[in-house]
MIKOL-122459 format. One record per residue (C-alpha): y negated, x negated, z. Coordinates in steps of 0.001 Angstrom, whole numbers, plus 500000, padded with zeros to 6 digits. Example, Ala and Ser with C-alpha at 12.3 -4.5 7.8 and 13.67 -1.06 7.14 Angstrom:
2
SITE/504500/487700/507800
SITE/501060/486330/507140
//
This chain:
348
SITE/818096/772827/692370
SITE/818058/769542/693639
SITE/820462/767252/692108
SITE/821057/764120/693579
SITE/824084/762584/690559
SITE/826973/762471/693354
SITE/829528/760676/690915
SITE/832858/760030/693000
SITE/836095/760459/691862
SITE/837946/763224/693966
SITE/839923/761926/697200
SITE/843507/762656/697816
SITE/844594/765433/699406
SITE/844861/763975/702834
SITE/840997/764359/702897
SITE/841046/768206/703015
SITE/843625/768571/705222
SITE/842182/770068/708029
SITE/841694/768801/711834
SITE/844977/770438/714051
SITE/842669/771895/716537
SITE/841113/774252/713925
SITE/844641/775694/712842
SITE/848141/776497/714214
SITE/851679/776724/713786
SITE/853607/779656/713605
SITE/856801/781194/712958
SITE/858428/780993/709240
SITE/855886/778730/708037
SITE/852819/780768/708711
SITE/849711/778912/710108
SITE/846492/780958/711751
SITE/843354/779423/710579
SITE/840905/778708/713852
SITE/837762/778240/711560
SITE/836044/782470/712018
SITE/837182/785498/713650
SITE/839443/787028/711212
SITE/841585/784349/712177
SITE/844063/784753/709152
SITE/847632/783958/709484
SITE/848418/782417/706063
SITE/852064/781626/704618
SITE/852496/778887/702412
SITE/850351/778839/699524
SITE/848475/781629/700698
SITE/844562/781460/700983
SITE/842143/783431/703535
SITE/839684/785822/702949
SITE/837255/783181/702231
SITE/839381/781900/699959
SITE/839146/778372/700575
SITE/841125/777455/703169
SITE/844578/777268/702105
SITE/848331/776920/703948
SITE/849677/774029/702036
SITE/853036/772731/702975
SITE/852404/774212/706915
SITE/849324/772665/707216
SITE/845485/774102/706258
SITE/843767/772332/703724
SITE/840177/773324/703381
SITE/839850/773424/699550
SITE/836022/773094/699246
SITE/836099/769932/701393
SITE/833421/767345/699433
SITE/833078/769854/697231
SITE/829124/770914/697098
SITE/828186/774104/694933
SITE/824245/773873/696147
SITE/822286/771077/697518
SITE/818072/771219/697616
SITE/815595/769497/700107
SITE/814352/772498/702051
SITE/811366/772921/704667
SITE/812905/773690/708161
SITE/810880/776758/708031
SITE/813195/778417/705331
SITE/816106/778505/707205
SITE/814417/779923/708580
SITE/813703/777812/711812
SITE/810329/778251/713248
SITE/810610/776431/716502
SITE/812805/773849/715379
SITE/810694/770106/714102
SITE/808205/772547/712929
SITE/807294/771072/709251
SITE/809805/768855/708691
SITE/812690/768763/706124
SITE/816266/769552/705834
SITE/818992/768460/703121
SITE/820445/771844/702706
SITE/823845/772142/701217
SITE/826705/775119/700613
SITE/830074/775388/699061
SITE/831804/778079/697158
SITE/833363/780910/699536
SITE/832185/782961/702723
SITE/834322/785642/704984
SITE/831931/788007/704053
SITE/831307/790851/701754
SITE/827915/791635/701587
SITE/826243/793577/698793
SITE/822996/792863/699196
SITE/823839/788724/699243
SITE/821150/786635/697255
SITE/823712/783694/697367
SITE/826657/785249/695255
SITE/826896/783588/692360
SITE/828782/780901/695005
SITE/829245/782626/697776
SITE/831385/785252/696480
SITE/832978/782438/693688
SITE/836474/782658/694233
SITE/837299/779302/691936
SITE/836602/775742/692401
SITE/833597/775257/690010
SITE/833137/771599/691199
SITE/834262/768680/690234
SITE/832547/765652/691790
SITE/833694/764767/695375
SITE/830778/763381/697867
SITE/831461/761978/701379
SITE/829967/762309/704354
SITE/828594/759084/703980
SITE/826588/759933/700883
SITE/825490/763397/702434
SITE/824223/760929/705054
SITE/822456/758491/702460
SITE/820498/761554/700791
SITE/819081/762422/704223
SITE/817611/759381/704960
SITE/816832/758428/701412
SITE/814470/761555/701538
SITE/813445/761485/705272
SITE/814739/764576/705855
SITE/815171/765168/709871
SITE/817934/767209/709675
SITE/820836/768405/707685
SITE/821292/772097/707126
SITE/824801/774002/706440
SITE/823506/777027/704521
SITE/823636/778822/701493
SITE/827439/780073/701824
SITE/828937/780740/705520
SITE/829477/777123/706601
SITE/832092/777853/709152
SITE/834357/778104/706144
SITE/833471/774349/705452
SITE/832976/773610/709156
SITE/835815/770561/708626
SITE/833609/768588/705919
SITE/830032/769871/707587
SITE/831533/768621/711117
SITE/832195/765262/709729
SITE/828720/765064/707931
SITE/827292/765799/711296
SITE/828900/763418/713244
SITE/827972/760860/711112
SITE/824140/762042/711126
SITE/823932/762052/714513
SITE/824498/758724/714703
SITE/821516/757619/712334
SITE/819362/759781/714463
SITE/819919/763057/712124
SITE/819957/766792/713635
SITE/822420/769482/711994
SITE/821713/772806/711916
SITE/823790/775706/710762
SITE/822596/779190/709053
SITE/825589/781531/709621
SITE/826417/785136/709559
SITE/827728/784793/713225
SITE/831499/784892/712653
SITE/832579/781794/713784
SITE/835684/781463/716417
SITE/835058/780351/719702
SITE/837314/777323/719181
SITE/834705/775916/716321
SITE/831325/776843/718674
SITE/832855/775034/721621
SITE/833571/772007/719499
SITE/829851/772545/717536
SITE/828496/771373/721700
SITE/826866/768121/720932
SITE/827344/768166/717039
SITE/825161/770852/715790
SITE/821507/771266/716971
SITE/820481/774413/716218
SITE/821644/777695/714286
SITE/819813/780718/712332
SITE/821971/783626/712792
SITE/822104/786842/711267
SITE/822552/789923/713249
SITE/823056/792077/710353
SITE/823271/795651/712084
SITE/824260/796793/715386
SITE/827210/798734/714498
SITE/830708/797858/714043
SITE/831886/800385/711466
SITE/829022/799099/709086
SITE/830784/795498/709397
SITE/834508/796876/709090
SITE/833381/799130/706114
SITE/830307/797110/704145
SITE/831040/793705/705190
SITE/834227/793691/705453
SITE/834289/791841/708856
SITE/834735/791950/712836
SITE/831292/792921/714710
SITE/831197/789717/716448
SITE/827782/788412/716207
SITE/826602/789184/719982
SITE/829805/787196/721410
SITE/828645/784276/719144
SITE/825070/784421/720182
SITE/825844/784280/723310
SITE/828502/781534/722730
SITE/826542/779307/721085
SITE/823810/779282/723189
SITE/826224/778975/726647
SITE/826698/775612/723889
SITE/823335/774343/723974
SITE/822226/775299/720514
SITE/818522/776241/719735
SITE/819131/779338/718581
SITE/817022/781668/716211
SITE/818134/785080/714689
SITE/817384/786940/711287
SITE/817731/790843/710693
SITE/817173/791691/706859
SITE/815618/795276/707017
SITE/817526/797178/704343
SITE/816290/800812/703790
SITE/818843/803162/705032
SITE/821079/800893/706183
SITE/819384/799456/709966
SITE/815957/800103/709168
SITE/816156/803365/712040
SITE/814167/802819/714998
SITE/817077/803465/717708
SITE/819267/801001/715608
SITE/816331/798186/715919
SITE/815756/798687/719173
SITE/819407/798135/720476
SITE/818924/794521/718633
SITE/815600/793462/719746
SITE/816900/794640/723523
SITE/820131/792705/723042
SITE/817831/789286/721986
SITE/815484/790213/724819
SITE/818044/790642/727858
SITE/821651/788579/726372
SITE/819378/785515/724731
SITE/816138/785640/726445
SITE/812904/786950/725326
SITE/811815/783104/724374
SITE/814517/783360/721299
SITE/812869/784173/717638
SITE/813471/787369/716204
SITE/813284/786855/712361
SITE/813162/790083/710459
SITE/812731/789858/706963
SITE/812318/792438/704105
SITE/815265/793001/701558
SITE/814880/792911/697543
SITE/817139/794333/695125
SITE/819856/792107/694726
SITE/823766/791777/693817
SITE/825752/795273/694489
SITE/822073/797144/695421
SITE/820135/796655/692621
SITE/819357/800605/692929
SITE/818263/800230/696908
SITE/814252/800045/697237
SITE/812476/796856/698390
SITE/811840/797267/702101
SITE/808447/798888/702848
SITE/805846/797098/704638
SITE/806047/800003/707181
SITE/809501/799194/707960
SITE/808921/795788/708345
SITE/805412/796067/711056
SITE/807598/798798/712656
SITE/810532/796375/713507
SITE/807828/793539/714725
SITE/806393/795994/717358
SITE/809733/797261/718418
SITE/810741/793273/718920
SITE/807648/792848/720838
SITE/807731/796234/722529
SITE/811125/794667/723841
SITE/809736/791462/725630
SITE/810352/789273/722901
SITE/807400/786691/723028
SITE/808355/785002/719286
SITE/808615/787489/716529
SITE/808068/786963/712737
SITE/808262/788297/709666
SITE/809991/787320/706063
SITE/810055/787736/702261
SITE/806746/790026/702445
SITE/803339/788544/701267
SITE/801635/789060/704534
SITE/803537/787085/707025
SITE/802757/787304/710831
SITE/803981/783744/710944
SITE/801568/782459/713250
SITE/803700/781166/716723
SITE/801099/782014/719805
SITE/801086/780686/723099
SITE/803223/783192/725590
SITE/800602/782027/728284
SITE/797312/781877/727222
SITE/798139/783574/723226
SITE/795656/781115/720831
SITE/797717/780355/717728
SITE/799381/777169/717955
SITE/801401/777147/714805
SITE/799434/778855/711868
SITE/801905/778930/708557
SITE/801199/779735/705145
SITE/804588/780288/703561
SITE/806416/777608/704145
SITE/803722/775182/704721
SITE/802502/774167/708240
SITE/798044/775086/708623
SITE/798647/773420/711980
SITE/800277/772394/714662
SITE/798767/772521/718414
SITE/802159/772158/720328
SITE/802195/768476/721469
SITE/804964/766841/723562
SITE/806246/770913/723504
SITE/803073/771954/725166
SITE/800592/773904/724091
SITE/797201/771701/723851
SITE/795152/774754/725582
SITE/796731/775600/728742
SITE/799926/772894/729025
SITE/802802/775230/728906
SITE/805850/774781/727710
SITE/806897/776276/724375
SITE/810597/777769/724069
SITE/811967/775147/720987
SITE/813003/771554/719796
SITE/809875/770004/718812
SITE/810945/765765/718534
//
């Protein structure tokens, strides 16, 4: 893990206290947090689901504010972000906390940490100062669900943006609407995950509202670049029918220009006894995305990535990848350098 010595004393309360528009007042004390979709109505010194965000004297007070449990200097491309300043850099960073439940999560050590672990407090401002220290292009919210933090990540971002710094979120997709209208013009981009299309397996496993498709579609109606991971877990969405209904949803609600990510699960967490997703599953969901229309689809965690981005038009490789690292790069000024057309993504 990166570690960049953030030494500042903590800030006063005042500093978590959250923005009005992202909460509101109810009867007997209560306040409803605006930050996801569960949309918890909290009575005084009562937390939400995520745990962090806390009803403190009738106001919300976002507990993990300045409070950073994982900070690295990441490629773009692990986000991942394919189509998105294509082998560049982003200061990644998380909190403690998410308003999720997932077994299978390879961040919960923090992610499902319930207690401040924490001490140090660092500012927007510094956030800002690593960035551009290491000429990273953007910063990423990751790690944990960041629209539990979306109070200290939106005033990182607005501060980036004006040193010429993109933001990008990775998210599970729960956000409310209030947060994605006010992410217009703050955040870039977002990696989301469309864990499984089926609503009982997010009441029951994840322990959350099947919300992702309004959120796709909310987020790009907010001019995000948007780009969406499915993590192929045997048993679980790995069915044919159930892949299908996703790829058709990306092709026909997002456009068939929009990146399908679909990466291969590993024993982690709660399903240490699951199998590793088979390479079968994995070239089986890639030809049911392109089988759909989807013109950008690419694979994760296996050793034999189809990570190369073609042209749509005349299909030479434009972007070949190894890993993480960019081969090269034949999309200039957006355009592919063979026949001049346009390439779906945020390339400068």
């Amino acid at each position: 893990m990166f570690q960049p010595l953030i030494k500042t004393p903590m800030k006063p309360l005042e500093q978590q206290i959250v923005q009005p528009a992202f909460y509101r007042k109810l009867k007997n004390g209560k306040i409803k947090c605006l930050l996801c979709r569960h949309y918890c109505e909290l009575s005084e010194g009562q937390s939400g689901v995520c745990h962090v965000n806390k009803n403190v004297d009738g106001r919300l007070v976002n507990l993990v504010y300045g409070h950073i449990a994982a900070l690295n200097i990441d490629p773009i491309e692990k986000k991942p972000l394919y189509h998105f300043l294509p082998g560049t850099t982003a200061l990644s960073i998380g909190t403690i906390g998410c308003n999720m439940q997932c077994a299978f999560c390879q961040n919960w050590q923090i992610s499902q940490q319930k207690t401040l672990i924490q001490k140090d407090f660092a500012t927007p401002e510094q956030i800002v100062d690593l960035a551009l220290k290491y000429r990273s292009k953007t910063i990423a919210y990751t790690y944990n669900e960041p629209a539990i933090f979306y109070p200290y990540a939106r005033d990182i971002a607005l501060l980036a943006r004006q040193h010429g710094l993109k933001n990008i979120f990775v998210t599970n997709g729960i956000e409310s609407e209030e947060v994605i209208q006010d992410m217009s013009g703050i955040i870039d981009a977002a990696n989301v995950d469309f864990k499984a299309y089926d609503a009982q397996y997010y009441k029951r496993e994840l322990k959350a509202p099947f919300v992702v498709r309004e959120t796709l579609q909310l987020m790009k109606k907010a001019g995000l670049w948007i780009e969406v991971t499915t993590l192929i877990i045997p048993g679980i969405n790995d069915q044919p029918e159930h892949l299908k209904k996703i790829a058709r949803f990306i092709a026909q609600k997002l456009g068939t220009e929009t990146p399908w990510h679909i990466s291969a699960f590993h024993p982690d967490y709660k399903m240490l006894d699951t199998p590793a997703t088979p390479l079968t599953s994995i070239q089986q969901a890639y030809d049911i995305g392109r089988q759909a229309g989807l013109q950008f689809v690419y694979t994760g965690n296996i050793r034999h990535q189809q990570n190369t981005t073609y042209c749509p038009n005349c299909h030479k490789p434009l972007i070949e990848r190894l890993g993480y690292q960019i081969l090269s790069n034949k999309i200039i000024d957006g355009k592919c350098v063979y026949c001049n057309h346009q390439i779906p993504g945020i390339w400068n």
